[in-house]
C-alpha positions as semicolon CSV with decimal commas, in nm:
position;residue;x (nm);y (nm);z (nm)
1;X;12,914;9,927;7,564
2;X;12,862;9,973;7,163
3;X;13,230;10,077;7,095
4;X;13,425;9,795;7,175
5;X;13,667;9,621;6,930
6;X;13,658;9,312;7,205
7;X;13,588;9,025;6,959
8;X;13,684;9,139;6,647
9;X;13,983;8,940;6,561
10;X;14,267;9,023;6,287
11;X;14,418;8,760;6,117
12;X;14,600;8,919;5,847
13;X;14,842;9,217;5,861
14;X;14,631;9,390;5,607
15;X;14,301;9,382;5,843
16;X;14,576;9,472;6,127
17;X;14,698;9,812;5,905
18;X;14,376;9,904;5,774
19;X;14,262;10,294;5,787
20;X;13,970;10,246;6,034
21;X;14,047;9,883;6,219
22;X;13,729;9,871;6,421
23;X;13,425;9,777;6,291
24;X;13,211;10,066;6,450
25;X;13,453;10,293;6,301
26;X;13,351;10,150;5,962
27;X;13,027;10,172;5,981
28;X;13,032;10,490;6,126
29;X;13,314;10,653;5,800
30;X;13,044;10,458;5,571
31;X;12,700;10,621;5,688
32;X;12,848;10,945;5,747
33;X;13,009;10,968;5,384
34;X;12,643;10,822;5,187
35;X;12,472;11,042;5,451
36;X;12,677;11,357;5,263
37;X;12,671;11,269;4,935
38;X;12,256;11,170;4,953
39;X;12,117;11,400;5,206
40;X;12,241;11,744;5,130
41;X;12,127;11,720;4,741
42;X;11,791;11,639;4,852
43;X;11,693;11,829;5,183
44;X;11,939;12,180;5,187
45;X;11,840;12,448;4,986
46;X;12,013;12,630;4,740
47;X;12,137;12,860;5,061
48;X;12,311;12,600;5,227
49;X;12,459;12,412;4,927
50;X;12,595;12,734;4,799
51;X;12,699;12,991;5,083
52;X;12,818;12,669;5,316
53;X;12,837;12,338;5,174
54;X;13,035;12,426;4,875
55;X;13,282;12,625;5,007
56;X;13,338;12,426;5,299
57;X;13,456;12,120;5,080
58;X;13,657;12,352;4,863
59;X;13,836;12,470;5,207
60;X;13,908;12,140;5,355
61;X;14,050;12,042;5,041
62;X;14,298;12,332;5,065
63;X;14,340;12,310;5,424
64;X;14,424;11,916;5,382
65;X;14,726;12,000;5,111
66;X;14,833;12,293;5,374
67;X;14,846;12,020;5,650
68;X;15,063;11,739;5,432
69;X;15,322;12,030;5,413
70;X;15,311;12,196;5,795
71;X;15,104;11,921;5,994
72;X;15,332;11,620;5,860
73;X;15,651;11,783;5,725
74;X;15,693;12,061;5,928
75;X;15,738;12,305;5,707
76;X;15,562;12,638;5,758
77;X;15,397;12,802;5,408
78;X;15,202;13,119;5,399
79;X;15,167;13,078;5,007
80;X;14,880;12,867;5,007
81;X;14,628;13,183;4,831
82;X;14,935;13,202;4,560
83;X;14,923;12,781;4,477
84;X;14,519;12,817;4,464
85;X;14,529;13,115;4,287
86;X;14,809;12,960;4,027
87;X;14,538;12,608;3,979
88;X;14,218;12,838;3,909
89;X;14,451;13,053;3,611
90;X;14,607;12,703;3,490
91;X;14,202;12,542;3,508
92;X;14,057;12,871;3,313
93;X;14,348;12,884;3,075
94;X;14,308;12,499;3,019
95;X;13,927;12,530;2,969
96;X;13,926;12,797;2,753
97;X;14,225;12,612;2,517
98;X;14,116;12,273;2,487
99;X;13,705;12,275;2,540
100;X;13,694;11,922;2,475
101;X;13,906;11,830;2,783
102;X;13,686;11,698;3,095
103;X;13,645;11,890;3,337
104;X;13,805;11,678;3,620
105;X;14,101;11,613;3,369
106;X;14,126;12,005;3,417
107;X;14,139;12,026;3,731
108;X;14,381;11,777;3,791
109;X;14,640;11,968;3,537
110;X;14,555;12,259;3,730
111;X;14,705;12,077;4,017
112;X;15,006;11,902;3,815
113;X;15,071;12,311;3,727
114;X;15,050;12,413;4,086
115;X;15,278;12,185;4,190
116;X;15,534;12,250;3,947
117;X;15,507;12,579;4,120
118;X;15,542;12,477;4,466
119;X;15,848;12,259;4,388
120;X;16,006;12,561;4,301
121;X;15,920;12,803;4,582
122;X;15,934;12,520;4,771
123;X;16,347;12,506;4,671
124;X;16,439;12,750;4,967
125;X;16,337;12,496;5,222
126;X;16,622;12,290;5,197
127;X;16,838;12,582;5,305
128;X;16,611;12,796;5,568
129;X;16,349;12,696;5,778
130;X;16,073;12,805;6,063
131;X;15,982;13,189;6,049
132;X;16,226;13,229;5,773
133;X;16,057;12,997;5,516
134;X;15,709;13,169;5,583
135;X;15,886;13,449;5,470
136;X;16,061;13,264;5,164
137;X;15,675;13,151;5,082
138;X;15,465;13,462;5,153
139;X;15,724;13,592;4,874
140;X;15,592;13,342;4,633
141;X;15,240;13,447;4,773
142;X;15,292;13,836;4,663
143;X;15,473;13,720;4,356
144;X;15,194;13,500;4,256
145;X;14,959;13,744;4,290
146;X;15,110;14,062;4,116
147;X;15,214;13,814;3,848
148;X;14,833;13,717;3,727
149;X;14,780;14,091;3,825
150;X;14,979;14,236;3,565
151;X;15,030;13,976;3,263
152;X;14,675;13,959;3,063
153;X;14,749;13,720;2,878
154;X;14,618;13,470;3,220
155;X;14,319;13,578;3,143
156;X;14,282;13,607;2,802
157;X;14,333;13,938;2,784
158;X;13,984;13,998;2,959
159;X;13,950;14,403;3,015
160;X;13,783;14,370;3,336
161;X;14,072;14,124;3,424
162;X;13,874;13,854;3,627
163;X;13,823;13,506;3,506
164;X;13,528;13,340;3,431
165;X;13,454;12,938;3,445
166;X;13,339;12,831;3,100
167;X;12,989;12,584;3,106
168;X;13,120;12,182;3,100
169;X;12,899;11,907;3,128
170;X;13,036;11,562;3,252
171;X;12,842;11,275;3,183
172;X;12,551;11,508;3,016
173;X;12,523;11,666;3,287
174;X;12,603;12,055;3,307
175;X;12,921;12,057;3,602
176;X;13,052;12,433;3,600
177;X;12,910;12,735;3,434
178;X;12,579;12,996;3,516
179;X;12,357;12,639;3,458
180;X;12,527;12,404;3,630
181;X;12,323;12,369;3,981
182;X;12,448;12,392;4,332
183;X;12,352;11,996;4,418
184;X;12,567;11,896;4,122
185;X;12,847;12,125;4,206
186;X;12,833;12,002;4,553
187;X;12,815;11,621;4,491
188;X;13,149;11,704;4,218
189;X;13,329;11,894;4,495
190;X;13,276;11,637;4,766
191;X;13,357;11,328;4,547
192;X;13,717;11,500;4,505
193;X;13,744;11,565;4,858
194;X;13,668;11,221;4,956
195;X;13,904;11,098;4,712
196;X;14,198;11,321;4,819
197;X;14,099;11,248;5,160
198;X;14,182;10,894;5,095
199;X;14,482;10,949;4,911
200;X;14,655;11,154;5,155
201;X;14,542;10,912;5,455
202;X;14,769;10,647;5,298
203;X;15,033;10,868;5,170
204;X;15,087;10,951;5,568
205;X;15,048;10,595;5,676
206;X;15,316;10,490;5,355
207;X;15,706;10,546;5,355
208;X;15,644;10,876;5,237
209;X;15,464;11,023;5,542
210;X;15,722;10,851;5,755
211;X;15,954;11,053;5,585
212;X;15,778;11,339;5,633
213;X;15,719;11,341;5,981
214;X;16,097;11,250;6,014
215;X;16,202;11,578;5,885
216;X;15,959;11,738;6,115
217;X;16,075;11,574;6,443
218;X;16,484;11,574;6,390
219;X;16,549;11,660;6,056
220;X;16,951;11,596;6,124
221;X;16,868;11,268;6,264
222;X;16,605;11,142;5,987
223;X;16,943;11,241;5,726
224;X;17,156;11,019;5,913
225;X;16,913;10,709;5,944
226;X;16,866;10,773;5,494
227;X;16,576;11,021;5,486
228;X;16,666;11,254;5,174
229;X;16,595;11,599;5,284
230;X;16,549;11,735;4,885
231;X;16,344;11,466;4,742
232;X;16,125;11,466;5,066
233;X;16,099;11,877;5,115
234;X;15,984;11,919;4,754
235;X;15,755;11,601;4,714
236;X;15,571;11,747;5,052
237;X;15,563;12,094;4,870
238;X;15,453;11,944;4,549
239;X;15,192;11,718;4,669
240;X;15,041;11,983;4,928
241;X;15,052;12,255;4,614
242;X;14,883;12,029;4,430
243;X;14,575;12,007;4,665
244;X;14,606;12,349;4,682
245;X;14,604;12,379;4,318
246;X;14,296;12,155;4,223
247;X;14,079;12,353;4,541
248;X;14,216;12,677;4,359
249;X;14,031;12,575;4,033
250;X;13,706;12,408;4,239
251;X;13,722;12,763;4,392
252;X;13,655;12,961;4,086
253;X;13,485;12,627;3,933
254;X;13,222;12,567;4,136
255;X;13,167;12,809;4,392
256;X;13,252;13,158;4,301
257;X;13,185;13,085;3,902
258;X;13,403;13,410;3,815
259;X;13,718;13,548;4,025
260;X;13,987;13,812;4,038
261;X;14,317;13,775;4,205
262;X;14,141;13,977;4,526
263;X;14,006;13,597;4,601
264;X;14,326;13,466;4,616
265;X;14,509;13,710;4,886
266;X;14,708;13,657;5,154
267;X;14,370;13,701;5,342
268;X;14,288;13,339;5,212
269;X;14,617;13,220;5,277
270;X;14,575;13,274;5,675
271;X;14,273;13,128;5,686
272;X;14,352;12,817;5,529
273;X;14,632;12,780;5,785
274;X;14,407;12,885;6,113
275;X;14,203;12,587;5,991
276;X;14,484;12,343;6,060
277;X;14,593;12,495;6,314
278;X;14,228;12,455;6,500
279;X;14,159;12,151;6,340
280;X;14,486;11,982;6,446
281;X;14,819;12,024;6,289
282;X;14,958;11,647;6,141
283;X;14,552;11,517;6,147
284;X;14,354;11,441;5,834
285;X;14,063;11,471;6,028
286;X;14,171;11,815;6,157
287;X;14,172;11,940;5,831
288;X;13,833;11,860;5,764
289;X;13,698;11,973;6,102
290;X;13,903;12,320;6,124
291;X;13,719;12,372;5,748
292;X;13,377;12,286;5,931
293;X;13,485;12,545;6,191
294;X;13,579;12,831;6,013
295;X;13,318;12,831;5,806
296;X;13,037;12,729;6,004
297;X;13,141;12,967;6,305
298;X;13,059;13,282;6,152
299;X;12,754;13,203;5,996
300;X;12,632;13,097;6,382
301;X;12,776;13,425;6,528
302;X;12,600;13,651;6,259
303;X;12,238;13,484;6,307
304;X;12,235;13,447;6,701
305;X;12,112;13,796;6,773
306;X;11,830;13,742;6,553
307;X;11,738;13,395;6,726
308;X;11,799;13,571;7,041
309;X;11,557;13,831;6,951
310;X;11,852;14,109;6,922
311;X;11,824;14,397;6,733
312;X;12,188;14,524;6,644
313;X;12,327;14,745;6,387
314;X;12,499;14,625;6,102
315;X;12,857;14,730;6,180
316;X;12,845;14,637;6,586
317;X;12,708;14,299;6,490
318;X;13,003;14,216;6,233
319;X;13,246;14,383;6,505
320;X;13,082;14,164;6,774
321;X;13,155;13,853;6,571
322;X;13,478;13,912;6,483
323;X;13,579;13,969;6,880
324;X;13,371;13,641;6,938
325;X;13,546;13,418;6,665
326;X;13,924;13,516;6,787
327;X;13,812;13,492;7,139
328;X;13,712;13,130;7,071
329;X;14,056;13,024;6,867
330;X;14,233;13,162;7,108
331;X;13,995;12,900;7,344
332;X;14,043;12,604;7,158
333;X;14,434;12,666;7,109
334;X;14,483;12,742;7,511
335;X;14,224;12,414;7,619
336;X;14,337;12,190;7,346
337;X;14,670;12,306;7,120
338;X;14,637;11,983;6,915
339;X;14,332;12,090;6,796
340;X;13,958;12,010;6,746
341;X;14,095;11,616;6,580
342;X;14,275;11,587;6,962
343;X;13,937;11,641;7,118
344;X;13,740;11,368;6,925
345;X;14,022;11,141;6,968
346;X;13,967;11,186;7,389
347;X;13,637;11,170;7,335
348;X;13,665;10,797;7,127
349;X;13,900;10,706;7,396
350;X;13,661;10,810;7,655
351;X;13,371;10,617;7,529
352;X;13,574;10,291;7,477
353;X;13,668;10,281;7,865
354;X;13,296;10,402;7,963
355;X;13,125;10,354;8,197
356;X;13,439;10,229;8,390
357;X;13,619;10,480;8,566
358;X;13,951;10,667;8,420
């Protein structure tokens, strides 16, 4: 009987239309973000923060831009490892020209760059669309690549040919580089996921996501009613390279510290896109919790047998959590198809009615 809205009344249209219009829901969104930025810092060690934490934000981040574009506009994009890769050369190129700049001020040029990008790969969509634009943008993905690959001057004309986040403090304290700690890194890399978080939850509720899912649903029909099939297509391309872009620099930034092109195959491009797909394709929420799953999955599979008191070899064990990772997407996309954001919402829906019957 605690999540009921039965009593809460709305009298403006602003309390009506806001994000999370129940008061439980409010408190809940508010404990659960201090809970992340204050409890991590100060109880996980440098394991967790590092190997999980990090790259889990990093991920969402990336999955979130690749769900704007597929979840919301419908178009399909296997070049998401090409727009990351294209933010972390823009970020270490930026770095590296103008120290001075801040380091959040880098990262969001990074992202203006990798949008720039995206617009342009993004041109064959108003022409082609389905299989044949994954095609058009695991093109750009290839291109990307062999392009940062073979022109040195990306990274500085480094011999070994990998590139290497400079030290930056922000506020005095020390944000990327060997001394810059995981806590801080972690606290930097969820305060831009929360904010882009935010930002794209309105951009989907705005005119702009309306447009979006327009295209999606009857593309002919959304042209007819005004919808603008170029300015939309590309503005869903730039904005979702953009996120792409900025998680491409936090990759290198404050995770990995130092990267080669390797990080940025198409390897990393299918993963971003299973986690929308589990997480829930057109869900902000999905985004986040396909991240949580993909990352968080393997790291349970690989330390069962030793909780379980199994002794396995090396190579079976990895095999033996590979079969057991595809065998559960395959799960999750025959119970539920809309994804792990589908389930909580039956589960919400379930709890308001209970413990009446339905």
């Amino acid at each position: 009987m605690i999540y009921r809205e039965a009593g809460q009344f709305k009298t403006s249209y602003a309390a009506d239309q806001a994000i999370f219009p129940i008061l439980q829901d409010r408190m809940l969104v508010t404990l659960g973000i201090l809970a992340a930025f204050v409890v991590p810092p100060l109880v996980a060690n440098e394991y967790w923060l590092q190997a999980v934490l990090i790259p889990l934000t990093i991920y969402a981040l990336a999955a979130l831009g690749l769900n704007l574009l597929t979840g919301y506009a419908g178009q399909l994009s296997l070049g998401t490892g090409g727009f990351m890769a294209v933010g972390a050369y823009a970020a270490f190129k930026l770095a590296t020209a103008f120290p001075w700049l801040n380091i959040l001020v880098v990262f969001g040029l990074a992202g203006l760059m990798a949008a720039m990008v995206g617009i342009l790969f993004g041109i064959p969509s108003l022409r082609i669309k389905g299989f044949y634009l994954a095609v058009a943008t695991l093109a750009a993905q290839f291109f990307l690549v062999w392009l940062f690959n073979k022109v040195p001057w990306f990274v500085n004309y480094a011999s070994s040919g990998t590139i290497t986040a400079p030290p930056r403090t922000m506020l005095g304290v020390m944000v990327t580089g060997p001394q810059a700690t995981a806590p801080v890194r972690y606290v930097v890399a969820l305060g831009v996921l929360a904010l882009f978080a935010l930002v794209a939850k309105n951009l989907v509720r705005g005119r702009m996501g309306r447009s979006w899912m327009a295209i999606r649903d009857r593309d002919i029909a959304a042209e007819i009613i005004g919808v603008r099939p170029l300015r939309t297509k590309l503005l869903a391309f730039a904005i979702s390279s953009f996120y792409c872009g900025v998680a491409g620099a936090e990759l290198v930034f404050l995770y990995l510290g130092s990267a080669e092109t390797l990080a940025f195959d198409i390897t990393l491009s299918f993963l971003v896109l299973f986690m929308v797909i589990i997480g829930g394709l057109g869900s902000i929420l999905g985004s986040l919790l396909g991240a949580a799953f993909i990352v968080l999955i393997p790291i349970f599979l690989t330390n069962a047998p030793h909780h379980l008191g199994l002794a396995l070899p090396v190579a079976l064990q990895k095999q033996i959590e590979l079969m057991v990772f595809g065998a559960l997407i395959i799960f999750f996309l025959i119970v539920e198809p809309h994804g792990l954001a589908r389930l909580w919402q039956i589960g919400k829906e379930k709890l308001r009615l209970w413990p009446f019957p339905h």
